[in-house]
C-alpha positions as CSV (number, residue, x, y, z in Angstrom):
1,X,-9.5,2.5,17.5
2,X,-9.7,5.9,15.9
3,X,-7.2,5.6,13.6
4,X,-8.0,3.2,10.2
5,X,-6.9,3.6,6.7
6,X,-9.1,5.0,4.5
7,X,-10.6,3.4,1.5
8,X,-11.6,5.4,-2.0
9,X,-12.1,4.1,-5.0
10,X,-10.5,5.5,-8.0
11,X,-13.2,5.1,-10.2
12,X,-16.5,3.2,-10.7
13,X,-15.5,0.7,-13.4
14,X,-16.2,-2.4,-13.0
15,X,-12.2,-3.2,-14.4
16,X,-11.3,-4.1,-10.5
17,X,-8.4,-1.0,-10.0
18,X,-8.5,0.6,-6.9
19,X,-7.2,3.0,-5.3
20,X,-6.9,3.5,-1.5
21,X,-4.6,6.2,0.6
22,X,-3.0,5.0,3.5
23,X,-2.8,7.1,7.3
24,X,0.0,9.5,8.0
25,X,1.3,6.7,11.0
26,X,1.2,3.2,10.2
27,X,3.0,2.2,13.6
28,X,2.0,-1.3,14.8
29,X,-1.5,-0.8,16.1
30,X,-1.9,0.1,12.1
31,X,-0.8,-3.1,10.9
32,X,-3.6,-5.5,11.3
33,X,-6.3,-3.2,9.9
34,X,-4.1,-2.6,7.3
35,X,-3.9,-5.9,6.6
36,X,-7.8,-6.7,6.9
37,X,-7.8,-3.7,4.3
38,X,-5.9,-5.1,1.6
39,X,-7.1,-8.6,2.1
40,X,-10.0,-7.6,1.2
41,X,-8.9,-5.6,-1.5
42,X,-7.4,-8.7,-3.1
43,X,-8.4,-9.7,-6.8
44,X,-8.1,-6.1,-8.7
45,X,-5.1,-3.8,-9.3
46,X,-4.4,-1.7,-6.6
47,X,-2.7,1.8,-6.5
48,X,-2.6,2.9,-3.1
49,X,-1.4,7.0,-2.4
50,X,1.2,6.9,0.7
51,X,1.7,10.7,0.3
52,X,0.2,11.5,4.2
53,X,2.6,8.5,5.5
54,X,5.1,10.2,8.2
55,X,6.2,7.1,10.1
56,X,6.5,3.1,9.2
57,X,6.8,1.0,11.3
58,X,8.0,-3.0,10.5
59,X,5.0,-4.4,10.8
60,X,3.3,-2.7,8.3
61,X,6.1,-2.9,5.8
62,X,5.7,-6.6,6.0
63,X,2.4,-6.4,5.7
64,X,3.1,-3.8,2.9
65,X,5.7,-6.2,1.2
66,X,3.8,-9.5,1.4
67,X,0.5,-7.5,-0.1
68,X,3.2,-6.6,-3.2
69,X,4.3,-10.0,-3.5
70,X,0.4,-11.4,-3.4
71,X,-0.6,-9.2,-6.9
72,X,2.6,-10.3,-8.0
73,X,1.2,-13.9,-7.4
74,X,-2.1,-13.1,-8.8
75,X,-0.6,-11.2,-11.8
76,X,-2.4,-7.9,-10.9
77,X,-1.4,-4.6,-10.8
78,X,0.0,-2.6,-7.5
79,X,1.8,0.4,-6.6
80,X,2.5,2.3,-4.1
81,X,3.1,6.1,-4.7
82,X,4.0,9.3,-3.1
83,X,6.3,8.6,-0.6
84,X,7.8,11.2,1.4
85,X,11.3,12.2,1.7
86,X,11.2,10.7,5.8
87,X,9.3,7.7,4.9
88,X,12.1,7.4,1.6
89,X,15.0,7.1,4.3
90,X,13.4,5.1,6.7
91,X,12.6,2.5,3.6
92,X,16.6,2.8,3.3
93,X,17.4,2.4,6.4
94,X,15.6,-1.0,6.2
95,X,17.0,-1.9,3.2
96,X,14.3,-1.2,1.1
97,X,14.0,0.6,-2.3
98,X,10.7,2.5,-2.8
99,X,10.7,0.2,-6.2
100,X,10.0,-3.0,-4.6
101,X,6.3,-1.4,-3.8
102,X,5.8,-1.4,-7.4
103,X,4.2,-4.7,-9.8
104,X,2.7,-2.7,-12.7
105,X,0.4,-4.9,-15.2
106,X,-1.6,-2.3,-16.6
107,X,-2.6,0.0,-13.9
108,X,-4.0,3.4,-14.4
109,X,-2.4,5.1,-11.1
C-alpha cells in the first residue's frame, strides 16, 4: 500500500500530546491503517490536522468516531481540526457535526 497516514509529533515533551495529519482520501482501504495508527497512539491527547482530507468514507468515520469516544473513556484530550468545506457536508450528510470529533481536556492543538 502506498497510501498510509502520516505520523508527526507536535512536540518533544514528554506530556503525551500528539499530533498526527491524516491523508487527503481516507476511503476504505484507509481504514484499518488508520486504525493501527491511532491504536497505537492511545494513552496521550491527540490533535490530529484533517485539513488535506478530500473524501471520507464510513469506515473511517467509525473508526474516527470510536477513536473519539476511546480518549473520552480514557479522559484524554482529542480533536480533530481543519476540515474542509467537502469533508464538512459529507459529515452532514451522515449526520454528523464536525463537533462530535472534539473531547478537549487540556490540549494544546
Amino acid at each position: 500500500m502506498t497510501r498510509r497516514t502520516r505520523i508527526a509529533k507536535s512536540n518533544g515533551k514528554s506530556t503525551g500530546k500528539m499530533k498526527i495529519r491524516l491523508d487527503p482520501v481516507l476511503d476504505i482501504k484507509a481504514a484499518a491503517p488508520l486504525y493501527a495508527l491511532l491504536s497505537s497512539r492511545r494513552g496521550g491527547d491527540l490533535a490530529i490536522d484533517a485539513s488535506a482530507v478530500e473524501r471520507i468514507g464510513g469506515q473511517c468515520l467509525q473508526v474516527l468516531l470510536a477513536a473519539r469516544a476511546r480518549w473520552e473513556a480514557d479522559q484524554r484530550g482529542f480533536l480533530i481540526e481543519g476540515f474542509s468545506p467537502d469533508v464538512i457536508a459529507t459529515l452532514r450528510l451522515m449526520g454528523i457535526k464536525p463537533a462530535a470529533f472534539d473531547h478537549r481536556r487540556e490540549i494544546d492543538a
